[in-house]
N, C-alpha and C positions, 0 to 999 in steps of 0.2 A: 517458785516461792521459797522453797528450801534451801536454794542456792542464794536467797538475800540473804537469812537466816546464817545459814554456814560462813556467808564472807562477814557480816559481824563479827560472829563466834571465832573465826579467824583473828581479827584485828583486836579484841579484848582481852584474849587469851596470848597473849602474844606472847620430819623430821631430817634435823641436818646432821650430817655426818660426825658419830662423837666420839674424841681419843684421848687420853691422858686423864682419865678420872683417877680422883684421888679420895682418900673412905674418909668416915665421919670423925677420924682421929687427927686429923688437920688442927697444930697448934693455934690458939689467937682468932679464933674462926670470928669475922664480927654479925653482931645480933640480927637477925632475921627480920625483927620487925622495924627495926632502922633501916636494913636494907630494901626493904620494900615501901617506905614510904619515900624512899629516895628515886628508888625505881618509878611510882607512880606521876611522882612531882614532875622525873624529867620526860616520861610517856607521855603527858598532860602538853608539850612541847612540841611533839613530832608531829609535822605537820604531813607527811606523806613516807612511805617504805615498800618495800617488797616483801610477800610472802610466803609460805609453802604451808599449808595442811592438808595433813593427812589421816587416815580414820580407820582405825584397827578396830574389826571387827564391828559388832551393833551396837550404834547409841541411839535411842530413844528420840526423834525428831528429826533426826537426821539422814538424808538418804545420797548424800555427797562421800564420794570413795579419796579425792582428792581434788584439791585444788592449788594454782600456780598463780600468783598475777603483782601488779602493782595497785596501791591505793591512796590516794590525794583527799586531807581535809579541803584543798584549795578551790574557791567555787563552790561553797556546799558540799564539796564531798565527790569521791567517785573513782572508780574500778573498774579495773579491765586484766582479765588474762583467762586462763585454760584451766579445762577443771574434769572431773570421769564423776557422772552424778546417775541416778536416777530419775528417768523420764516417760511417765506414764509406763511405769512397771519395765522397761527395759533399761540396763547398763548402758549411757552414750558416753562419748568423750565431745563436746561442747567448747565454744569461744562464749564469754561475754562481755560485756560492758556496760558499767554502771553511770550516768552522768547525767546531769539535770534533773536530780531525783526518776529518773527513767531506767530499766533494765531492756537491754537488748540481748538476745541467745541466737546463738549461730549453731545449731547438730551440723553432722556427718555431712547431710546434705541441704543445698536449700541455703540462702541469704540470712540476715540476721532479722529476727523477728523481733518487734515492740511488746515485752509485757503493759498491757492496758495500765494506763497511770492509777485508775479506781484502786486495783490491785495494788501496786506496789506502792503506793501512798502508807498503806495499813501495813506493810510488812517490813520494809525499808527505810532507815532512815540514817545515809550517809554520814549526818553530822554528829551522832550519836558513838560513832567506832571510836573516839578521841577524845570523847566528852567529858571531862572532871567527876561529872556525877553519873554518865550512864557506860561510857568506857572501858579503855585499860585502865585508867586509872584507880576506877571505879570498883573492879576486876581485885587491882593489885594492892587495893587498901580495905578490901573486905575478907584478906587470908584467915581464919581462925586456928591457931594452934599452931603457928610457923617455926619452922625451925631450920637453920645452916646447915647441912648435914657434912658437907666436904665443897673441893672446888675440884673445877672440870673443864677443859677445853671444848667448845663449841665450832667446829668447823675453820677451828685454830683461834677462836678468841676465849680467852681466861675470862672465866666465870664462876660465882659461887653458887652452888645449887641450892637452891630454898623449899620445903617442902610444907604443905598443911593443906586445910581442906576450904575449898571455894563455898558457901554457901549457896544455894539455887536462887535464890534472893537476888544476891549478887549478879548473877546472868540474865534473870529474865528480863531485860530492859532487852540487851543485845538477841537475846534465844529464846523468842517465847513459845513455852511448851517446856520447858528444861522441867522436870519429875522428880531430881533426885542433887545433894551436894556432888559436889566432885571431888576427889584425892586429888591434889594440883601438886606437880614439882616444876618448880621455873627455874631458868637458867639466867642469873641478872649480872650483866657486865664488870668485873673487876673496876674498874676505869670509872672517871668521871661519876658521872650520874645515875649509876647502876643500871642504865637501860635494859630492858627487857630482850633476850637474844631466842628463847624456845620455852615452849609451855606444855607439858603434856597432861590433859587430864582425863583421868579416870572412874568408868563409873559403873551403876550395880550390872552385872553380868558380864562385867569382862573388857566391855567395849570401852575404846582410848579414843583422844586426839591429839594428835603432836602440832603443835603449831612454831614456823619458826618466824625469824624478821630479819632482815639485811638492809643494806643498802638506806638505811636511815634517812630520812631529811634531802637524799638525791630529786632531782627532777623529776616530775610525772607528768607527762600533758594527755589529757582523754578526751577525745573529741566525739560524736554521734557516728554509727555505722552511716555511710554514704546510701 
């Protein structure tokens, strides 16, 4: 159930390797909240991407260490890749796959099992990771207090770093259970549309998530464990 929970939190929020940062003294810097409604409008677009999150330390609802995969608005929505989570009190490292509003989990050993649809009905909802009103978009037009601090390469793409605080409001369509704002810095693309490249947020007692995205708008086909 926490693994729905986190691949939302993944895809709203939307660490990769980071070089060439440059400080808040960056001439001509342009406006934060420009840049994020630009960000939103073209996120509101993508219709599938790849991910990586990752989770420093405790956050509050969350008991995912990492996750890797692909995810598709296409069909209703849907997911598939690897992940190191918490499973009935023990650390596993897990495959899954989200598709037809269905989760399937594959542990260490043993085939992939069907979470009961009763279940994932209430926890999951595919169509929601993209959604205008419950989304990234959703995510990146609810920033309060934003601001350009500098620009920064992202796993070699030029980006300007944006930072302010996410509201809980704002999440809890994607995270329900979120307790507390987040301190958010997102990394939003030079280029085009300012798409969303990395998001890390942070929250009371320490605990982060870095979330990144790649491979934009490429193919994703997910089909049911055999």
């Amino acid at each position: 159930m926490i693994l729905r929970r986190t691949l939302l939190t993944a895809m709203a929020l939307s660490a990769a390797i980071v070089t060439g940062c440059s400080s808040s003294g960056d001439a001509a810097l342009p406006d934060a909240g420009a840049l994020l409604k630009d960000s939103a409008q073209a996120a509101g677009g993508v219709t599938s991407t790849h991910f990586t999150l990752k989770v420093n330390g405790t956050v509050p609802g969350l008991s995912v260490h990492s996750l890797d995969g692909d995810l598709t608005k296409a069909n209703g929505g849907g997911a598939k890749g690897t992940g190191t989570l918490e499973l009935m009190g023990q650390v596993v490292d897990a495959q899954f796959v989200l598709v037809n509003g269905s989760l399937y989990i594959k542990g260490p050993t043993g085939g992939f099992q069907k979470i009961p649809a009763v279940l994932s009905s209430s926890i999951y909802d595919p169509s929601a990771i993209l959604d205008p009103q419950r989304g990234i978009p959703k995510v990146l037009s609810s920033v309060q207090g934003p601001k350009t601090d500098g620009t920064e390469d992202v796993d070699g793409t030029p980006t300007y770093r944006v930072t302010g605080t996410v509201p809980k409001d704002a999440l809890a369509a994607l995270v329900p259970g979120v307790s507390s704002d987040a301190n958010a810095t997102f990394w939003l693309r030079r280029d085009g549309g300012h798409l969303p490249v990395k998001a890390s947020l942070g929250y009371q007692g320490g605990g982060s998530v870095d979330v990144t995205l790649s491979d934009v708008d490429k193919p994703v086909t997910i089909t049911a464990p055999a």
